[in-house]
GUGU-486544 format. One record per atom (N, C-alpha, C): y, z, x; residue in three letters. Coordinates in pm, whole numbers, plus 32768, in hexadecimal, padded with zeros to 4 digits. Layout:
<atoms>
{{Y Z X} Ala}
...
</atoms>
This chain:
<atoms>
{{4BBE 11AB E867} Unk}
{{4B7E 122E E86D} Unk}
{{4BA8 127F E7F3} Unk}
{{4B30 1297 E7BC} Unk}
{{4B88 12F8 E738} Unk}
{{4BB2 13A2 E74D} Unk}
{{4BE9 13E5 E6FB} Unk}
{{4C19 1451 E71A} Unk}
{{4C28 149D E6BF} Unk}
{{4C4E 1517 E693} Unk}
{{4C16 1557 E609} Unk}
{{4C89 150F E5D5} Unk}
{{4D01 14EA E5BE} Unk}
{{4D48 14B0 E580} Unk}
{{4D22 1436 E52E} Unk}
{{4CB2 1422 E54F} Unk}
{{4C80 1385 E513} Unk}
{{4C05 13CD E4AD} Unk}
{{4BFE 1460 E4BE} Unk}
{{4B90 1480 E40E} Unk}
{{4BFD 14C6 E3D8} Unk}
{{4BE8 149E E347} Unk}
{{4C06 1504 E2C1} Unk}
{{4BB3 1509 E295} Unk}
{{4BB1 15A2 E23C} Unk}
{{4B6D 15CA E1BF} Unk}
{{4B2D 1578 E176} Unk}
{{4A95 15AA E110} Unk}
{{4A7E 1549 E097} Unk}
{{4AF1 155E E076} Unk}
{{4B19 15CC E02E} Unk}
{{4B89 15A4 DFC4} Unk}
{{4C2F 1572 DFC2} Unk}
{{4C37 153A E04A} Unk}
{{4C8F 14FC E06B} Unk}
{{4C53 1425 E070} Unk}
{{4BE2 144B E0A9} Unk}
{{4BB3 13C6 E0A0} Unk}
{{4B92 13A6 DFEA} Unk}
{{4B83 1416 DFB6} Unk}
{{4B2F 13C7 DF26} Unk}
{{4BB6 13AB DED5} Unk}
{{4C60 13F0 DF03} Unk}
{{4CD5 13AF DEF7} Unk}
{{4CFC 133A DF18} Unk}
{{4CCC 130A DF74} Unk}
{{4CF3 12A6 DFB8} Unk}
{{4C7D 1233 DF94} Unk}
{{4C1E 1243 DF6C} Unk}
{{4B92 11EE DF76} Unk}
{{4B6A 11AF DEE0} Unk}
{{4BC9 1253 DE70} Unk}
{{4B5A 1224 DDF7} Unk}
{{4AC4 1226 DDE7} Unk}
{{4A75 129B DE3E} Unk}
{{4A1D 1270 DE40} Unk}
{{4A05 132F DE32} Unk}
{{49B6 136C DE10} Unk}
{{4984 140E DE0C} Unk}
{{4957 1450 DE43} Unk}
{{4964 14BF DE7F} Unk}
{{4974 1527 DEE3} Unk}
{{48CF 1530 DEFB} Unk}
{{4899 1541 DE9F} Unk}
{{47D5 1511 DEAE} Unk}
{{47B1 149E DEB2} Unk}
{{4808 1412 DEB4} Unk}
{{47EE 1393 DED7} Unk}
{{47FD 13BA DF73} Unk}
{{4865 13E0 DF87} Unk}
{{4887 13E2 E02C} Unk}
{{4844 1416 E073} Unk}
{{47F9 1484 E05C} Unk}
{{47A0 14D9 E0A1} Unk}
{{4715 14A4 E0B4} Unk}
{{46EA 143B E052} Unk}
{{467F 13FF E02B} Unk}
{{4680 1378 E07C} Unk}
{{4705 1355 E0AE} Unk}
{{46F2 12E3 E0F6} Unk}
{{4700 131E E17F} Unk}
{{4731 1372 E1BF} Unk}
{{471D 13AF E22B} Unk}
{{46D0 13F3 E260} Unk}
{{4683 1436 E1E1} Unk}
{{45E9 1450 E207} Unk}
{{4590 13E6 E24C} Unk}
{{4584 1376 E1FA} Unk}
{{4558 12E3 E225} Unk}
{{4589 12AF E271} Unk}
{{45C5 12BD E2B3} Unk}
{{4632 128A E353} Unk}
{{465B 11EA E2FF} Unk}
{{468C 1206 E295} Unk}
{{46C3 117C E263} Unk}
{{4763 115A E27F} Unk}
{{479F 11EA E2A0} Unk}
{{4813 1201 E2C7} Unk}
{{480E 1260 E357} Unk}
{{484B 1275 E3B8} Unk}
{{486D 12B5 E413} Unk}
{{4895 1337 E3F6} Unk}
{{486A 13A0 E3FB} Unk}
{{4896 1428 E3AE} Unk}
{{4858 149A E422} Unk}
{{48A9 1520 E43E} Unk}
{{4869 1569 E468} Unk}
{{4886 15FA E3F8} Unk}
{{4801 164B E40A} Unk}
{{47E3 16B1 E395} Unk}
{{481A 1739 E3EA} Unk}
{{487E 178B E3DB} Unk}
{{48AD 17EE E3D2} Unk}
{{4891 1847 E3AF} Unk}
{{4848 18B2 E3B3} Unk}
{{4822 1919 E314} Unk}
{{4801 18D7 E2B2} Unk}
{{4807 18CE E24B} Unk}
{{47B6 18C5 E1E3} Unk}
{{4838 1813 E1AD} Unk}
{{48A2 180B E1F7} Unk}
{{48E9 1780 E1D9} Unk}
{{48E7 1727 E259} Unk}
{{48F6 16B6 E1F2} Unk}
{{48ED 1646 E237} Unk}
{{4974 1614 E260} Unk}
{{49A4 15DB E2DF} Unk}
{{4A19 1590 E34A} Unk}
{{49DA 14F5 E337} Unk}
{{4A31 14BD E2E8} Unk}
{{4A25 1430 E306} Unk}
{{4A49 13E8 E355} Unk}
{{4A1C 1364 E3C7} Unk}
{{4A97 1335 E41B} Unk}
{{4ABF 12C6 E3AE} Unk}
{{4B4F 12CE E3CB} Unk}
{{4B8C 124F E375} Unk}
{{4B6C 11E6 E38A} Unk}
{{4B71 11B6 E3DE} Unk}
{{4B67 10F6 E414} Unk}
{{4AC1 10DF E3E1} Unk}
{{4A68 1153 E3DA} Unk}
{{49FE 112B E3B1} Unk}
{{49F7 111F E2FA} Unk}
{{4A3F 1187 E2C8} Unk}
{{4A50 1176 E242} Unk}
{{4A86 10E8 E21E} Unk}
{{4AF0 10C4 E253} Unk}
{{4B60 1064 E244} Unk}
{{4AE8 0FE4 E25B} Unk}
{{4A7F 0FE2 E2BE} Unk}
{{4A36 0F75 E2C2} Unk}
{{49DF 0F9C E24D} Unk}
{{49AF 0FEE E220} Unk}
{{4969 0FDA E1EC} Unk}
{{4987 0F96 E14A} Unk}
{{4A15 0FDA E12E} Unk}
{{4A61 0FA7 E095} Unk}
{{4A5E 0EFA E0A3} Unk}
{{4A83 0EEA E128} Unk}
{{4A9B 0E66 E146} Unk}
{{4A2D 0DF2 E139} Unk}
{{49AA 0E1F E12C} Unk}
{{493A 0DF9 E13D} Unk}
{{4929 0DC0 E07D} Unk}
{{499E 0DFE E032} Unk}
{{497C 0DD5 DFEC} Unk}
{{490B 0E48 DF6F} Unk}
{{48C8 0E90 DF99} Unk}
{{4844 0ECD DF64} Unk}
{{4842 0EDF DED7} Unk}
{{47F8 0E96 DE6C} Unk}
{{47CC 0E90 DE02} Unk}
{{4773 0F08 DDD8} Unk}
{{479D 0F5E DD4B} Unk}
{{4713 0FBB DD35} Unk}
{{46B5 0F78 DCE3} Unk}
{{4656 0FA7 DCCF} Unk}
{{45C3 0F9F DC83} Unk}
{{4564 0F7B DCCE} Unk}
{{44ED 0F40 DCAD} Unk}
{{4483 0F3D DCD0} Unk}
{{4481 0EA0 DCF5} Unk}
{{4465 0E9E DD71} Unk}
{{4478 0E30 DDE3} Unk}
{{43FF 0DBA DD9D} Unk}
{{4417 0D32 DDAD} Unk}
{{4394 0CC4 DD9C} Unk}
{{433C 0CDF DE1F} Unk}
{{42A7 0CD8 DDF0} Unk}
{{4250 0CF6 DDF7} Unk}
{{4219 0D6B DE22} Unk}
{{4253 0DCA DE03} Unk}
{{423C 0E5E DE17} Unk}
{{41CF 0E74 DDC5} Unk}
{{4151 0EBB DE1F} Unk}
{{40F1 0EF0 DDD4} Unk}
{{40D6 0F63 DDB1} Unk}
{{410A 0F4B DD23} Unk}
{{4106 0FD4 DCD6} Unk}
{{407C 0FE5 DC76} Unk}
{{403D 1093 DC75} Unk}
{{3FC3 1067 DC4A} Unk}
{{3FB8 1056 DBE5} Unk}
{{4036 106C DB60} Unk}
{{4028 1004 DAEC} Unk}
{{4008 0F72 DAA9} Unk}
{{4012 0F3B DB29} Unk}
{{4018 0ED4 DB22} Unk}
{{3F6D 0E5D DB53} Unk}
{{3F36 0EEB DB76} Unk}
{{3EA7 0E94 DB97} Unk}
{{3E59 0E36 DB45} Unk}
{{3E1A 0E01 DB65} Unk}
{{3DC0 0D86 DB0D} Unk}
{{3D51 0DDF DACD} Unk}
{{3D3B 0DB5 DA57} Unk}
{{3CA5 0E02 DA1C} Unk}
{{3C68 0D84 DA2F} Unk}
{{3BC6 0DB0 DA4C} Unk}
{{3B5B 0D50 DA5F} Unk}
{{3B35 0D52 D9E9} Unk}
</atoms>
């Protein structure tokens, strides 16, 4: 059962994560992480951050992502 003891801050997580206080908010917007929004900041839960670092997650632009640069001309 989690409990507020199990969220910190972005800017305690983007200490701990390496990762930026508008990365964090941007993945919790997207329910990519477990986060609840406070006023205008974001509460991360840890074990969800911690899975998520754990997952490994690569940046840039994913294979086969369709981006519309990339369309075919006829």
């Amino acid at each position: 059962m989690e409990s507020i003891n199990d969220y910190i801050s972005t800017k305690e997580a983007s200490k701990q994560s390496q990762l930026s206080q508008p990365h964090l908010g941007l993945l919790a917007r997207n329910k990519v992480i477990k986060a609840r929004k406070v006023g205008h900041d974001w509460l991360i839960y840890l074990p969800s951050l911690k899975a998520y670092l754990d997952s490994n997650p690569r940046p840039g632009i994913k294979p086969g992502a369709k981006l519309w640069w990339r369309k075919k001309r006829s």
